[in-house]
C-alpha positions as CSV (number, residue, x, y, z in Angstrom):
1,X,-135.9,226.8,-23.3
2,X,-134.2,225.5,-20.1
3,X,-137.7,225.8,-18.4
4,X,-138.8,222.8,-20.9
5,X,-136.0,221.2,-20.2
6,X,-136.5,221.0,-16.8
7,X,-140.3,219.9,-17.6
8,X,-139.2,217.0,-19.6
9,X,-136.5,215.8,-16.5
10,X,-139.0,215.9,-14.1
11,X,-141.7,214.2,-16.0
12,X,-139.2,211.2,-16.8
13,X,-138.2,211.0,-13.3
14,X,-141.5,210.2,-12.2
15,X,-141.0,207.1,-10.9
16,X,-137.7,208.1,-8.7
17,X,-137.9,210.3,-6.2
18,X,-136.1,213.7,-7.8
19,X,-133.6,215.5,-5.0
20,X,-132.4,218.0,-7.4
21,X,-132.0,220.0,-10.4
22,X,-129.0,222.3,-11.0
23,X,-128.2,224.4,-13.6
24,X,-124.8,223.5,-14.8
25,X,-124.9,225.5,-17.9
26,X,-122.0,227.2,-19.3
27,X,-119.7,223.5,-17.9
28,X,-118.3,221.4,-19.6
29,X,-119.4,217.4,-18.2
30,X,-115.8,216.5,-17.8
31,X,-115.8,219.9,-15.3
32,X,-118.8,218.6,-13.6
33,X,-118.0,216.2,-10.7
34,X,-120.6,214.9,-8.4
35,X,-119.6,212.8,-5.2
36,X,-121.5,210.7,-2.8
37,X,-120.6,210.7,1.3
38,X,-121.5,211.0,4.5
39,X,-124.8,211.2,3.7
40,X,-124.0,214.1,1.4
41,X,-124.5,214.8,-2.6
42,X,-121.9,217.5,-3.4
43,X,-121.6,219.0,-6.9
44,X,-118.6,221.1,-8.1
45,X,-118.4,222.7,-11.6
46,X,-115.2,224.4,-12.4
47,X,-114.0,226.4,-15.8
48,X,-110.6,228.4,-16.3
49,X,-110.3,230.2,-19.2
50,X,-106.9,231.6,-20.3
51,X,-106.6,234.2,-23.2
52,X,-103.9,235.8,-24.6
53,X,-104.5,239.7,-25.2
54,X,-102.0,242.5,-26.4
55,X,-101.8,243.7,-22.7
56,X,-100.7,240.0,-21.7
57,X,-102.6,237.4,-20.0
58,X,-106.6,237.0,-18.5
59,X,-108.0,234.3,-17.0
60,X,-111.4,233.6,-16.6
61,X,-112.9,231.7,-13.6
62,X,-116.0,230.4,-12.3
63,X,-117.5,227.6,-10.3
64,X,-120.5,226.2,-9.0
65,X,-120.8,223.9,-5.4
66,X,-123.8,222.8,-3.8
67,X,-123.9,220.3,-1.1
68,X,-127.4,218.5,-0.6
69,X,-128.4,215.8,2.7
70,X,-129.7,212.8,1.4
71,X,-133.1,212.4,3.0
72,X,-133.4,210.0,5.9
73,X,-133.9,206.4,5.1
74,X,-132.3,206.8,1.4
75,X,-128.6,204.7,0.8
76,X,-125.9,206.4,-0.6
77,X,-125.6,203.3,-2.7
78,X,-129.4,204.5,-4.2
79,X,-128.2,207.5,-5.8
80,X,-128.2,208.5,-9.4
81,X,-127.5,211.5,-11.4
82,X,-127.2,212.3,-14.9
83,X,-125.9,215.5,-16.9
């Protein structure tokens, strides 16, 4: 279950300090981007879907964006993240 999942991440984290857990589910990795600046962690998670139907074309489109401040003290150089 993604609550166990979550269990196990934070339990192997122990000995960094966690900032956060998103749910990316539903993403592909390579539609996953995560960037580091100004102090800022900003994730974006974007999927188009195109299918053809006999009424033409639909697309399907979602995203995901959350911006987090690094707490004070903590180098942008310091960050990690995994998927």
């Amino acid at each position: 279950s993604v609550q166990r999942r979550l269990n196990r991440m934070l339990n192997s984290s122990r000995d960094h300090k966690l900032l956060a857990l998103m749910d990316v589910e539903g993403f592909d990795p390579k539609e996953v981007t995560v960037t580091v600046k100004d102090g800022k962690v900003k994730v974006l998670a974007e999927h188009e879907e195109e299918h053809t139907t006999a009424r033409g074309k639909e697309y399907n489109y979602k995203n995901f964006t959350k911006e987090i401040s690094l707490p004070p003290g903590v180098s942008e150089d310091e960050v990690t993240y995994s998927l």
